[in-house]
PDB file of the backbone (N, CA, C, O) and the ligand in Angstrom, with CONECT records:
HET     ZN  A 101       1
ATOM      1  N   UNK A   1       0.854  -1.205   0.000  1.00  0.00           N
ATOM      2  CA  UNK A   1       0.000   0.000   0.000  1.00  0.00           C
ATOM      3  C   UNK A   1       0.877   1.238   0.000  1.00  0.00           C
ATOM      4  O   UNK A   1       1.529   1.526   1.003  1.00  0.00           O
ATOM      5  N   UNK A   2       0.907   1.930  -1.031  1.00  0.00           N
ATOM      6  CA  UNK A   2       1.488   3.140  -1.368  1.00  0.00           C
ATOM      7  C   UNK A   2       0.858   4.521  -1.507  1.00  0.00           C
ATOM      8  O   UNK A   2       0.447   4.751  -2.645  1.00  0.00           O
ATOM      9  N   UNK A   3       0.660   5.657  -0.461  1.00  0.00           N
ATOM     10  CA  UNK A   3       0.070   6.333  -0.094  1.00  0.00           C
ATOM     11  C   UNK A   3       0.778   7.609  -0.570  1.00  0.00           C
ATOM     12  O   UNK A   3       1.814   7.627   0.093  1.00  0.00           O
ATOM     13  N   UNK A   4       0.762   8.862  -1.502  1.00  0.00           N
ATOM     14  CA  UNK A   4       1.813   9.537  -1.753  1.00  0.00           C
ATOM     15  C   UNK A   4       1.204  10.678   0.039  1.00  0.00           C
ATOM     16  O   UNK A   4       0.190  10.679   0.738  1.00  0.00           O
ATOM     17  N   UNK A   5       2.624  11.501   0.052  1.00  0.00           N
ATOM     18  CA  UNK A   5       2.339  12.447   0.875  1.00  0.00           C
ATOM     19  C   UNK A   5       1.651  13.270   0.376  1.00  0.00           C
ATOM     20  O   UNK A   5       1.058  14.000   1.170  1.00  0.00           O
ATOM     21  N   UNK A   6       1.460  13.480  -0.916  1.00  0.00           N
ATOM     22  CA  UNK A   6       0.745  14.926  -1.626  1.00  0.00           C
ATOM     23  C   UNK A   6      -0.468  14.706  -1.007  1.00  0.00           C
ATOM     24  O   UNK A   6      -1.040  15.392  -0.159  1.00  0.00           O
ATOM     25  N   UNK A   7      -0.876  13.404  -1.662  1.00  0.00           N
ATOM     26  CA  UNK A   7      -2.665  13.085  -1.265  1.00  0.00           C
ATOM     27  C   UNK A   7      -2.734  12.846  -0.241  1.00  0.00           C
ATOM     28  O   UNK A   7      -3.704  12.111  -0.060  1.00  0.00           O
ATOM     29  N   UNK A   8      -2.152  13.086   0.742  1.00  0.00           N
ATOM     30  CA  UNK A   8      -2.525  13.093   2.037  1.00  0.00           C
ATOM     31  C   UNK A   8      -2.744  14.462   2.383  1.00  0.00           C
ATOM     32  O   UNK A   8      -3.961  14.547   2.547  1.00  0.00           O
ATOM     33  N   UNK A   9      -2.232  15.555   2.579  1.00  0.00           N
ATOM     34  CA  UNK A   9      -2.252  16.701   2.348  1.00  0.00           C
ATOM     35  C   UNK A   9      -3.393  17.099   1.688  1.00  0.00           C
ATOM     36  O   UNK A   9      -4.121  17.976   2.154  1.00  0.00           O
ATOM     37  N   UNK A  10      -3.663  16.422   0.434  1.00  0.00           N
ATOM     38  CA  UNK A  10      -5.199  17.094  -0.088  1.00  0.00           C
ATOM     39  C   UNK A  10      -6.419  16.565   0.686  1.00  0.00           C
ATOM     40  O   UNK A  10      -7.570  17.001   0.712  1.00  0.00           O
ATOM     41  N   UNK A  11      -5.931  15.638   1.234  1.00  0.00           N
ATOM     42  CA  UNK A  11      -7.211  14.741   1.946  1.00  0.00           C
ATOM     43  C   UNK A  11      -7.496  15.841   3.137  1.00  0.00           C
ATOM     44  O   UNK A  11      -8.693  16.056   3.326  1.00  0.00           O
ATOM     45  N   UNK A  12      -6.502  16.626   4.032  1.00  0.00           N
ATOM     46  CA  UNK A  12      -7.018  17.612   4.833  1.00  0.00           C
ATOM     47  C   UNK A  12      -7.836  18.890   4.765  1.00  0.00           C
ATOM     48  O   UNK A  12      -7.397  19.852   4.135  1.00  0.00           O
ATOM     49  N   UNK A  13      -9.067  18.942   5.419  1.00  0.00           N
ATOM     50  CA  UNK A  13      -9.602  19.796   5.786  1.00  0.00           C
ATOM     51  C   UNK A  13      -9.103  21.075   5.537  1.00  0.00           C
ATOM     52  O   UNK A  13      -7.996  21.471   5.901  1.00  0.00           O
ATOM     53  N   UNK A  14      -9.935  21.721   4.910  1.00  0.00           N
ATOM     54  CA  UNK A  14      -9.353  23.428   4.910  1.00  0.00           C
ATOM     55  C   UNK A  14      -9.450  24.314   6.429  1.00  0.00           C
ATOM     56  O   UNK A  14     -10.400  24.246   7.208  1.00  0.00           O
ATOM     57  N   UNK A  15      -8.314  25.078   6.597  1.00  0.00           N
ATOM     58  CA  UNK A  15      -8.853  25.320   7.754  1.00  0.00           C
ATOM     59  C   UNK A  15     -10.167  26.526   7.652  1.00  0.00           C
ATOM     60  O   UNK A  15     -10.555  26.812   6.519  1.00  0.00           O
ATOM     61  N   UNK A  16     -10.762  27.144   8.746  1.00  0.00           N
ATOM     62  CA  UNK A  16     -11.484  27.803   8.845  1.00  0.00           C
ATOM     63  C   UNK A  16     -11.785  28.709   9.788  1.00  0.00           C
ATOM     64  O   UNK A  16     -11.909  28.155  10.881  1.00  0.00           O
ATOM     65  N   UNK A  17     -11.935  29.732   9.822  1.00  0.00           N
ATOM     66  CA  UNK A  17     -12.144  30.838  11.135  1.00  0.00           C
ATOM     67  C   UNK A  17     -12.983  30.521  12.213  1.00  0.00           C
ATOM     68  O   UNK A  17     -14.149  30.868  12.030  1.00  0.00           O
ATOM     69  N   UNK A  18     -12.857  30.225  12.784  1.00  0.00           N
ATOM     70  CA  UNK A  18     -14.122  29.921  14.215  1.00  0.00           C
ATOM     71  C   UNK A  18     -14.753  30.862  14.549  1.00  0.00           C
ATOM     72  O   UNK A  18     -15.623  30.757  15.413  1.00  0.00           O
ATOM     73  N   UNK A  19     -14.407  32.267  13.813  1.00  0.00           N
ATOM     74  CA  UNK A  19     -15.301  33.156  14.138  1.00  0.00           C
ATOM     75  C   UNK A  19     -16.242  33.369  13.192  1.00  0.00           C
ATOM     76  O   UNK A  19     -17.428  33.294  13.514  1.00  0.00           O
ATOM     77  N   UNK A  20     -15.904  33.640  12.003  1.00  0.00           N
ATOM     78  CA  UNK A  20     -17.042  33.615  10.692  1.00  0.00           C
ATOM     79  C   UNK A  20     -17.183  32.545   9.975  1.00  0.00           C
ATOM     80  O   UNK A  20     -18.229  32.200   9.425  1.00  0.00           O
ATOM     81  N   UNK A  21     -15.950  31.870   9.941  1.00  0.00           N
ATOM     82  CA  UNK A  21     -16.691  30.321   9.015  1.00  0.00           C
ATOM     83  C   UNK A  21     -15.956  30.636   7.498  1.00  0.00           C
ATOM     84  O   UNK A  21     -16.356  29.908   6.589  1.00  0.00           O
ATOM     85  N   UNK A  22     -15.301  31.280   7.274  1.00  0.00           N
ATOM     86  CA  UNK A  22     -14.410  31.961   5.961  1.00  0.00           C
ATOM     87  C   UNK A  22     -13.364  30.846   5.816  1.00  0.00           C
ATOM     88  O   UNK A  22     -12.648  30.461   6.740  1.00  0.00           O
ATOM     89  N   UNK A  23     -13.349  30.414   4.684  1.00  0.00           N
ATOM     90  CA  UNK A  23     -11.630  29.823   4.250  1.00  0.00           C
ATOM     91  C   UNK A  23     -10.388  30.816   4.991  1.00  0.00           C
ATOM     92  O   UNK A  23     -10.196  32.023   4.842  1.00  0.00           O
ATOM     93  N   UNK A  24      -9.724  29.934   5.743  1.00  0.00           N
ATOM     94  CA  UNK A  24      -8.000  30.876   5.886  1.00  0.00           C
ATOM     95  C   UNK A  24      -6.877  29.978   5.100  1.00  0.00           C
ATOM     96  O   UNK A  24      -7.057  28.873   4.589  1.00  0.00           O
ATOM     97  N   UNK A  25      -5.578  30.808   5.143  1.00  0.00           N
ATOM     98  CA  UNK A  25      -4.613  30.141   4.746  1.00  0.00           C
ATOM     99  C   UNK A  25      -3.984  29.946   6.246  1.00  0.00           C
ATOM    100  O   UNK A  25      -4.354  30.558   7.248  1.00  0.00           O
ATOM    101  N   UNK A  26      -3.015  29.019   6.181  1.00  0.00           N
ATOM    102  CA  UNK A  26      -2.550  28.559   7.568  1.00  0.00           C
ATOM    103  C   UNK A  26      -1.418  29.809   7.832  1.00  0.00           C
ATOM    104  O   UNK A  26      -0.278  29.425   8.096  1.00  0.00           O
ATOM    105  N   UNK A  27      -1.541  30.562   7.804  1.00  0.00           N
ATOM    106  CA  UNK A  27      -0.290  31.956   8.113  1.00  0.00           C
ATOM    107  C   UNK A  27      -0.534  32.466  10.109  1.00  0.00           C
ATOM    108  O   UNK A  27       0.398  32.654  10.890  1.00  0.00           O
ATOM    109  N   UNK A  28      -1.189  32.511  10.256  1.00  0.00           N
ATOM    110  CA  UNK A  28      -0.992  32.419  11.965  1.00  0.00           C
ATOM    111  C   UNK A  28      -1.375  31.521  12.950  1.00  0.00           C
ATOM    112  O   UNK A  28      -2.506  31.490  13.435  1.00  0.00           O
ATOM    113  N   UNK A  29      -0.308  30.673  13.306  1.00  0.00           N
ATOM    114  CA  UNK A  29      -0.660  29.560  13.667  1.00  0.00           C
ATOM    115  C   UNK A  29      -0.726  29.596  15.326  1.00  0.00           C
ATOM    116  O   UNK A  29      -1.032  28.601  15.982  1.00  0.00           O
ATOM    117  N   UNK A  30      -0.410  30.828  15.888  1.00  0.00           N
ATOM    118  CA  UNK A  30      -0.170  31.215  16.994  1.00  0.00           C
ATOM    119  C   UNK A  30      -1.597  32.012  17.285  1.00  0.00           C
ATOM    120  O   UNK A  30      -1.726  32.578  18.371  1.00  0.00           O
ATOM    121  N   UNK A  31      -2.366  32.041  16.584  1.00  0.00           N
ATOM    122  CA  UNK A  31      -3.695  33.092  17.007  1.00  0.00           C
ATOM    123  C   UNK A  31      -4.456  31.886  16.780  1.00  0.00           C
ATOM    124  O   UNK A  31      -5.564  32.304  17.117  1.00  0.00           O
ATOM    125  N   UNK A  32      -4.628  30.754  16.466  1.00  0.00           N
ATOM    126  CA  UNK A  32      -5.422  29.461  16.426  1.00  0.00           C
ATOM    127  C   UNK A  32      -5.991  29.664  15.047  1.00  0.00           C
ATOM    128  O   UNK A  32      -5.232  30.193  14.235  1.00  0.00           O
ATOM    129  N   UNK A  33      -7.278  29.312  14.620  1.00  0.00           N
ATOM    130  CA  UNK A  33      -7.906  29.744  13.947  1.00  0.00           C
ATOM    131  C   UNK A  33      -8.905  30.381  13.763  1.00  0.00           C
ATOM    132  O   UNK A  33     -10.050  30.021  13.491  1.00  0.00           O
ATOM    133  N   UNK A  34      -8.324  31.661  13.963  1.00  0.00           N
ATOM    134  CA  UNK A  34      -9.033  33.020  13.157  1.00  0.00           C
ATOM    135  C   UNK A  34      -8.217  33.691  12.350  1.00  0.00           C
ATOM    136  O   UNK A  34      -6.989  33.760  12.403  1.00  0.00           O
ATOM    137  N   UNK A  35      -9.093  34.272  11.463  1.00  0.00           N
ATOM    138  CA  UNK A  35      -8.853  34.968   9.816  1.00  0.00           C
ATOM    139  C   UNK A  35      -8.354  36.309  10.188  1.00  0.00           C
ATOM    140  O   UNK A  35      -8.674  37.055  11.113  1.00  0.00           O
ATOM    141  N   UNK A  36      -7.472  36.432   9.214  1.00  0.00           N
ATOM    142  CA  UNK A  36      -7.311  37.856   9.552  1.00  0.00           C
ATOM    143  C   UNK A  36      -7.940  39.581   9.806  1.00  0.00           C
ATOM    144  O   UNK A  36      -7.565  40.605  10.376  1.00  0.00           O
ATOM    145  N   UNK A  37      -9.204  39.073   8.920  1.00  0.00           N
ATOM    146  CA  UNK A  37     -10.117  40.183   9.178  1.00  0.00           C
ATOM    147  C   UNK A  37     -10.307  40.077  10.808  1.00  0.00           C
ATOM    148  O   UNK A  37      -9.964  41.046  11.486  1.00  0.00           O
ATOM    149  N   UNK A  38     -10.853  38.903  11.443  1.00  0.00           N
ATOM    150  CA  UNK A  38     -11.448  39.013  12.626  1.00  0.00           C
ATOM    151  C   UNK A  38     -10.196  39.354  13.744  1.00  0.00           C
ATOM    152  O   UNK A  38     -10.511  39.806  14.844  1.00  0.00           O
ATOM    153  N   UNK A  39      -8.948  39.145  13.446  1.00  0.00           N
ATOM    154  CA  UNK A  39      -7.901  39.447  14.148  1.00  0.00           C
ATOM    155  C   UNK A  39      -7.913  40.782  13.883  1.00  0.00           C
ATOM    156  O   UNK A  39      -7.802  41.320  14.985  1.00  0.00           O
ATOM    157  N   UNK A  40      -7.995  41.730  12.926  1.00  0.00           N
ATOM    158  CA  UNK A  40      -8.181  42.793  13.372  1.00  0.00           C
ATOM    159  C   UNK A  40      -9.057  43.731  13.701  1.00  0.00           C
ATOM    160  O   UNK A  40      -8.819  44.935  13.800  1.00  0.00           O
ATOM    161  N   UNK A  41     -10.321  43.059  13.914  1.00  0.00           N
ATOM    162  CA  UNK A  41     -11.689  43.899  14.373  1.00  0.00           C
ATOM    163  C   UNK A  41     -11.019  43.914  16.180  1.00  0.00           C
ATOM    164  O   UNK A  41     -10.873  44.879  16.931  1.00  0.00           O
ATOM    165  N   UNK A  42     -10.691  42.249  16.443  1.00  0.00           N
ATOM    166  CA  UNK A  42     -10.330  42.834  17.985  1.00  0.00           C
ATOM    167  C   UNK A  42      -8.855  43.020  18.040  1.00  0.00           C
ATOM    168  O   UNK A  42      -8.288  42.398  18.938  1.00  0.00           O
ATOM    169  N   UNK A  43      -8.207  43.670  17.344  1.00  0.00           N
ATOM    170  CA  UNK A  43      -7.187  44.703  17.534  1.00  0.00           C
ATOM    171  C   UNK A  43      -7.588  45.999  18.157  1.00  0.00           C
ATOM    172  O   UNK A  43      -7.117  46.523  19.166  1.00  0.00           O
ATOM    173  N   UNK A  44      -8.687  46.485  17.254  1.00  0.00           N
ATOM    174  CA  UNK A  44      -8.793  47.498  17.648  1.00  0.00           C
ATOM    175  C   UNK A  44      -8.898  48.336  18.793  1.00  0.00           C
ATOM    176  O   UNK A  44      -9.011  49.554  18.658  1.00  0.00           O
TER     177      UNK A  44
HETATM  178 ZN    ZN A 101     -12.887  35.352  10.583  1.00  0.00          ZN2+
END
């Protein structure tokens, strides 16, 4: 059984904002998952 790593990778879940429900890209992995819009409404 030969599994490539790519398709494993596609097999994962997109992530998603827990606050609105929006596609993110994985770029802050330290704020969990929220999008960047909602990271900066509570910046403000
Ligand atoms: Zn969001």
């Amino acid at each position: 059984m030969i599994m490539k790593i790519t398709e494993f990778f596609r097999n994962l879940p997109k992530k998603q904002c827990k606050e609105c429900g929006n596609d993110m890209e994985e770029q802050h992995e330290c704020y969990g998952n929220i999008c960047n819009e909602c990271l900066h409404v509570t910046d403000l």
